[in-house]
C-alpha positions in Angstrom: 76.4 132.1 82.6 74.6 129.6 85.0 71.1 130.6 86.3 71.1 129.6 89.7 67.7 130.1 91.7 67.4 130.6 95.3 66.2 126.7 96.0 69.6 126.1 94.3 71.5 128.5 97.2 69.4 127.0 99.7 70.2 123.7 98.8 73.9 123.8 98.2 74.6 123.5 101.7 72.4 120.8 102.4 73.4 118.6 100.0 77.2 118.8 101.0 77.4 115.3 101.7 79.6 113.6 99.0 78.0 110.6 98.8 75.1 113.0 97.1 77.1 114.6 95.1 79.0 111.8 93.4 76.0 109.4 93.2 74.3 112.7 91.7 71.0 112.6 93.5 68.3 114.9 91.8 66.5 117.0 94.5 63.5 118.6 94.1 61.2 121.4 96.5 58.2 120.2 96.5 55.2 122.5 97.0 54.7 123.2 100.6 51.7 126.1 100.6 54.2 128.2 101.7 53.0 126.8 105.3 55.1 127.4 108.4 56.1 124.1 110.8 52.9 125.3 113.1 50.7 125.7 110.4 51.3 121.7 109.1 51.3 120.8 112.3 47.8 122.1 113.0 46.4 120.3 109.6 48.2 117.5 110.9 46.2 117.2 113.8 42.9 118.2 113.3 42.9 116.9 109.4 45.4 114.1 109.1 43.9 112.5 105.7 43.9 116.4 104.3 47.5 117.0 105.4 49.0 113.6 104.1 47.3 114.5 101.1 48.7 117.7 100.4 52.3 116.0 101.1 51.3 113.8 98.4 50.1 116.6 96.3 53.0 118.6 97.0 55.4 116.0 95.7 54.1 116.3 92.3 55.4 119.4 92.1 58.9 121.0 91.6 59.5 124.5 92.7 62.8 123.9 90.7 61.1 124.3 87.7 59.4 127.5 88.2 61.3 131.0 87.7 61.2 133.2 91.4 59.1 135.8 89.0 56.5 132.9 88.8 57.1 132.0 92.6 56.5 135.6 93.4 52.8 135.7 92.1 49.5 135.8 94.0 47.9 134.0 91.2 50.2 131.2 91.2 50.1 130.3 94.7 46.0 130.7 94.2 46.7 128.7 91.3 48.0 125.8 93.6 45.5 126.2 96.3 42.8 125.5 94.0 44.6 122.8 92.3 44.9 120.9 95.9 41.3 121.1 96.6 40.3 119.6 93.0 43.0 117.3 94.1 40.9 116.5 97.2 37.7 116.2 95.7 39.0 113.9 93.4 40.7 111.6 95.9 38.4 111.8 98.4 35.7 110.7 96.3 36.5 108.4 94.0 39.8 107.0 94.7 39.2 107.3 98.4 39.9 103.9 99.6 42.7 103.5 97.6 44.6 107.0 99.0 43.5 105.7 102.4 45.5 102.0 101.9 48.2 103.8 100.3 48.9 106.7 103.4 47.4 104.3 106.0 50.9 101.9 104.7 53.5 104.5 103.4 56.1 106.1 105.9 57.4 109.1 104.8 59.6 111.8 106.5 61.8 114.8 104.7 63.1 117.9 105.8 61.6 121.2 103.1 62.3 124.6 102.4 59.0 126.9 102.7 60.5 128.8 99.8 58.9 132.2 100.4 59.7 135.0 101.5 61.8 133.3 104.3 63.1 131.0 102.2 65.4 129.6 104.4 62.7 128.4 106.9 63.0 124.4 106.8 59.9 122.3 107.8 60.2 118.5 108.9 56.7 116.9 107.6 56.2 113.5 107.9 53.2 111.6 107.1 50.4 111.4 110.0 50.3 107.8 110.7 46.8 107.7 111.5 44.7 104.8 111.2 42.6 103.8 108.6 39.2 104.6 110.3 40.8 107.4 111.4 41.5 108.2 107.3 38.8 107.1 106.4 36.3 109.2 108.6 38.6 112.6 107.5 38.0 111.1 103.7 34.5 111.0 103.8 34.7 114.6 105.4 36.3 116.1 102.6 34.0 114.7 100.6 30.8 115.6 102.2 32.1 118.9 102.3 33.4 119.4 98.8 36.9 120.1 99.7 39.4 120.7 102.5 39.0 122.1 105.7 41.9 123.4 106.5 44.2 124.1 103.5 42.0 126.4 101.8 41.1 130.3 101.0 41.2 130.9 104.8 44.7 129.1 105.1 45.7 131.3 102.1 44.8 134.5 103.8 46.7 133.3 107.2 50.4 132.6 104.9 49.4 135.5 102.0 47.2 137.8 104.5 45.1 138.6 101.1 42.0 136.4 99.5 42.8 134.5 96.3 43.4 136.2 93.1 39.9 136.7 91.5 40.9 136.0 88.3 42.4 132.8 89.0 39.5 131.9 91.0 37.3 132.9 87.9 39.0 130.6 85.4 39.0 128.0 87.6 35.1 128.0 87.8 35.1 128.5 84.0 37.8 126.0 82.9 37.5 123.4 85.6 33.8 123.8 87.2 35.5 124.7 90.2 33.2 124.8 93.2 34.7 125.8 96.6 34.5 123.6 99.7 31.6 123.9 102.1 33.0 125.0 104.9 36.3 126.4 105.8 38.3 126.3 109.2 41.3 128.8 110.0 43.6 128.4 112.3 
């Protein structure tokens, strides 16, 4: 018997083309937030070194991997939302200019499933293209305030419409001195 997941059945039609399937391309779904096209498109604006960071951060990670049980969890998605802002405390700070030079030169468009509860809902992200002062003022933002603005417990609340799992949020402060960010925008 073959498991196959729903990012398998969502994928399958995608990947149709037979130059894919012969050359036997591995595809991945990256971690999106679970964010809808308007909700990356408002980070994108108002916080373009926060949302080409999460891309980034996103990438790391394959949804593939993880069974829906896991996918289906509060804590999990908590989990990554926490992750993401030690992820931009860390690169805001001290590899700052680096993550600047490497957005400010990459390109980088795709075409990813939410993979949620709508699961076929497909986003088109694309690096912002901003300018390095432009990076590097939103940089030096997240670092002054600890953490993102916009991809954050407030974001959470708009895509979950509930607060982060305490517990989660608990073992981060324990295991991983978590601290949250200073301030928090919503949408």
């Amino acid at each position: 018997m073959i498991f196959r997941s729903f990012a398998d059945e969502l994928l399958d039609p995608l990947l149709c083309n037979s130059i894919v399937k012969v050359l036997n391309f591995h595809t991945t779904v990256p971690y999106t937030f679970m964010m809808n096209q308007a909700q990356w498109d408002w980070v994108k604006q108002k916080y373009p070194f926060e949302h080409d960071l999460a891309i980034r951060f996103g990438l790391e990670y394959d949804l593939r991997q993880f069974s829906d049980s896991v996918l289906e969890r509060y804590s999990f998605h908590t989990m990554m939302y926490l992750k993401f802002t030690l992820y931009a405390q860390k690169h805001s700070r001290n590899k700052g200019a680096e993550m600047i030079l490497e957005l400010a030169k990459d390109s980088f468009s795709a075409r990813m499933a939410i993979a949620k509860k709508n699961f076929g809902e497909i986003i088109d992200l694309a690096l912002s293209n901003a300018s390095k002062p432009v990076l590097a003022a939103n940089a030096l933002a997240v670092f002054t305030n600890n953490g993102p603005f916009g991809i954050n417990e407030y974001m959470y609340q708009n895509v979950f419409g509930r607060s982060y799992d305490r517990a989660t949020v608990s073992q981060y402060i324990q295991n991983y001195n978590y601290t949250p960010p200073k301030n928090r925008f919503s949408l």
